[in-house]
SERO-4910 file (N, C-alpha, C, O; in steps of 0.05 Angstrom, whole numbers):
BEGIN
 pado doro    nc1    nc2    nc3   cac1   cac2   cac3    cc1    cc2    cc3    oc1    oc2    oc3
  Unk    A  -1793   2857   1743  -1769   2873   1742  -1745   2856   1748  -1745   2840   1767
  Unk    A  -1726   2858   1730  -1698   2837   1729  -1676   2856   1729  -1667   2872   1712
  Unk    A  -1666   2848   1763  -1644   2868   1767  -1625   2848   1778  -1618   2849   1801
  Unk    A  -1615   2827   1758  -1598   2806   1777  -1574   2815   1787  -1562   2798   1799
  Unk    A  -1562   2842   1785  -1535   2852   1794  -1549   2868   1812  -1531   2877   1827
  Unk    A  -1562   2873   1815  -1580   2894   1839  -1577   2916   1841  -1572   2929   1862
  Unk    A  -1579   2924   1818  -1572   2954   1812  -1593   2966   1785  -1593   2951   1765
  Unk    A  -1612   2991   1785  -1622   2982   1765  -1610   3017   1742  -1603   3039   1750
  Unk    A  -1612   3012   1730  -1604   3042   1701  -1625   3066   1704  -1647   3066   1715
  Unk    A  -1618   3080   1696  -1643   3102   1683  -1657   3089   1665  -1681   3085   1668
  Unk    A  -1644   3082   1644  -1659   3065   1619  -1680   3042   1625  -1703   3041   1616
  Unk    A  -1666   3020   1647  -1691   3009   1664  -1703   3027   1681  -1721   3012   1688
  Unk    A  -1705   3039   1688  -1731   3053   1705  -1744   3061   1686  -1766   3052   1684
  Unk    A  -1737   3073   1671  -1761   3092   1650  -1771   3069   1636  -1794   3071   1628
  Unk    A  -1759   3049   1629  -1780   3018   1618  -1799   3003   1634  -1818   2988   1629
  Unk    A  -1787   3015   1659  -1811   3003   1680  -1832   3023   1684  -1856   3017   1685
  Unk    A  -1825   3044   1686  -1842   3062   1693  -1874   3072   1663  -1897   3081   1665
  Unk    A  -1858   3064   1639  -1877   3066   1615  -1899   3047   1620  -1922   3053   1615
  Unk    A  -1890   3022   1630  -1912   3003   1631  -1930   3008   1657  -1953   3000   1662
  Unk    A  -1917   3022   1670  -1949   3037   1691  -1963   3055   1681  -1987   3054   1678
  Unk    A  -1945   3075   1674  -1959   3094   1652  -1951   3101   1637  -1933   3118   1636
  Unk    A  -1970   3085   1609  -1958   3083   1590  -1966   3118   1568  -1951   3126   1550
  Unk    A  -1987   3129   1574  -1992   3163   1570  -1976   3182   1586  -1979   3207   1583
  Unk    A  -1961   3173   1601  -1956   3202   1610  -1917   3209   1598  -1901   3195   1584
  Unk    A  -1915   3225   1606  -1887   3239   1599  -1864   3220   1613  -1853   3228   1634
  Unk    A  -1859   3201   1604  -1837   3182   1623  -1820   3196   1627  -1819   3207   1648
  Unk    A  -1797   3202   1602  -1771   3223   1601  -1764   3236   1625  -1746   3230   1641
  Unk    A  -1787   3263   1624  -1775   3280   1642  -1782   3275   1669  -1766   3284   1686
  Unk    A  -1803   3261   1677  -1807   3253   1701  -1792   3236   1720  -1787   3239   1744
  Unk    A  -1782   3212   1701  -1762   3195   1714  -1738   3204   1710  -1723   3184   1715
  Unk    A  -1724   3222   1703  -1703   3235   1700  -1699   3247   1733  -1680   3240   1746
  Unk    A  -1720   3266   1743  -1723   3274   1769  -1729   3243   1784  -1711   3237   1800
  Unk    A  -1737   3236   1783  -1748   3211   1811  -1715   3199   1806  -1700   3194   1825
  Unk    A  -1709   3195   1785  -1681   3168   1787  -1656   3184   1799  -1640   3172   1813
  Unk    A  -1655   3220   1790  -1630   3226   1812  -1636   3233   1832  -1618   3247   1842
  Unk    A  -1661   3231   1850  -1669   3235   1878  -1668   3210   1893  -1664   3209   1917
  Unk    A  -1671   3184   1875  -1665   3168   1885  -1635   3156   1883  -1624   3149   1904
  Unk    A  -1625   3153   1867  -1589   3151   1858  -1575   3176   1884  -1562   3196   1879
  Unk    A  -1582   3165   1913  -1563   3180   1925  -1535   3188   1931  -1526   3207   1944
  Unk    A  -1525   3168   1919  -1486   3167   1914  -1486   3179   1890  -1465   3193   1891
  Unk    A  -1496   3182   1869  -1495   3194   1834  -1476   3177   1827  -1454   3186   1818
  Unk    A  -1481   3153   1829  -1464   3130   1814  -1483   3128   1789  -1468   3122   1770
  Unk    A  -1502   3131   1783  -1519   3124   1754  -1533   3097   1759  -1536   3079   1743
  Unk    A  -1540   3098   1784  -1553   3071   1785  -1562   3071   1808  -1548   3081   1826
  Unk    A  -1582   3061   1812  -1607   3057   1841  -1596   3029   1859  -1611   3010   1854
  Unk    A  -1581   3026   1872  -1584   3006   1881  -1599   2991   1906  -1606   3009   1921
  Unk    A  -1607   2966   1915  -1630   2958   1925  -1634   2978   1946  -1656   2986   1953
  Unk    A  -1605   2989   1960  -1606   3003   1986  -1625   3021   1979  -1647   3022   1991
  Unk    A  -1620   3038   1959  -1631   3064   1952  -1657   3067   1944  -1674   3085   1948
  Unk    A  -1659   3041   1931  -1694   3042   1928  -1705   3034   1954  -1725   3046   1961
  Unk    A  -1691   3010   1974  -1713   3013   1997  -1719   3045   2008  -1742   3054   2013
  Unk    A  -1696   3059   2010  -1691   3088   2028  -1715   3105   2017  -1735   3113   2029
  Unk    A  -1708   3108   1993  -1734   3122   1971  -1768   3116   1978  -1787   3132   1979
  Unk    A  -1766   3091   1983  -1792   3075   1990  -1809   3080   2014  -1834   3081   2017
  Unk    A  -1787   3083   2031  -1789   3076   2064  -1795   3110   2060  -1819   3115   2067
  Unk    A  -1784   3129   2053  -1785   3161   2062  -1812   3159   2048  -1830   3159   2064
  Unk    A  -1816   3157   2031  -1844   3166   2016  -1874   3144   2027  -1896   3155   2025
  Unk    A  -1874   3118   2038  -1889   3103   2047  -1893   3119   2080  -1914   3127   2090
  Unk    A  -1872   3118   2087  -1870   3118   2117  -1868   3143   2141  -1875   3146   2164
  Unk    A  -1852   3164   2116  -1832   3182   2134  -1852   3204   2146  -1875   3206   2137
  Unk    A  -1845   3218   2164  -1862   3234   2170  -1862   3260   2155  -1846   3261   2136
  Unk    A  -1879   3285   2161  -1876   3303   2138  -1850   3315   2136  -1843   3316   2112
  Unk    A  -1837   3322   2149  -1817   3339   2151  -1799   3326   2134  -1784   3342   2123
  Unk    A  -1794   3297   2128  -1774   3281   2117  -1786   3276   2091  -1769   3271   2073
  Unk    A  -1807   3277   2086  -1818   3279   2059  -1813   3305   2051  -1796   3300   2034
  Unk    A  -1817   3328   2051  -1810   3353   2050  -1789   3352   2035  -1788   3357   2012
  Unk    A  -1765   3341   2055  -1737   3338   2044  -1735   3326   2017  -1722   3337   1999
  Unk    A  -1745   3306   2013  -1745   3288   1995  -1751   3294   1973  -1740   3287   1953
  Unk    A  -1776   3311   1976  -1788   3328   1949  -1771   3345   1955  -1759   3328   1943
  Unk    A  -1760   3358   1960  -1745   3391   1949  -1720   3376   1942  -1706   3391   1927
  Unk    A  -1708   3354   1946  -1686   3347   1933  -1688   3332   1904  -1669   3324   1891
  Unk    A  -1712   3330   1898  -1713   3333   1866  -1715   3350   1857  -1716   3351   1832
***
């Protein structure tokens, strides 16, 4: 993944995300994950945002996951 301004698109995510899975419904799926993670709604993920995304869903306890899913 080549994000040398450190910011990555919808258009890159859903290019990254085809090559994990390349059968399933990219479109509408990463449409929800990219503005749950785009927490400013600038149109772009930046590194902050993907660690935050990362860290809640790896780490967080339930109650903060909760959040995280109902805000997609």
């Amino acid at each position: 993944l080549d994000c040398p301004n450190g910011e990555l698109t919808r258009k890159k995510f859903i290019q990254v995300y085809r090559q994990f899975f390349p059968n399933g419904q990219a479109e509408a799926f990463c449409t929800h994950i990219f503005r749950t993670f785009d927490a400013d709604n600038s149109g772009k993920i930046d590194f902050k945002e993907f660690l935050m995304a990362i860290n809640i869903t790896a780490k967080g306890n339930p109650e903060k996951k909760l959040k995280w899913a109902f805000k997609m």
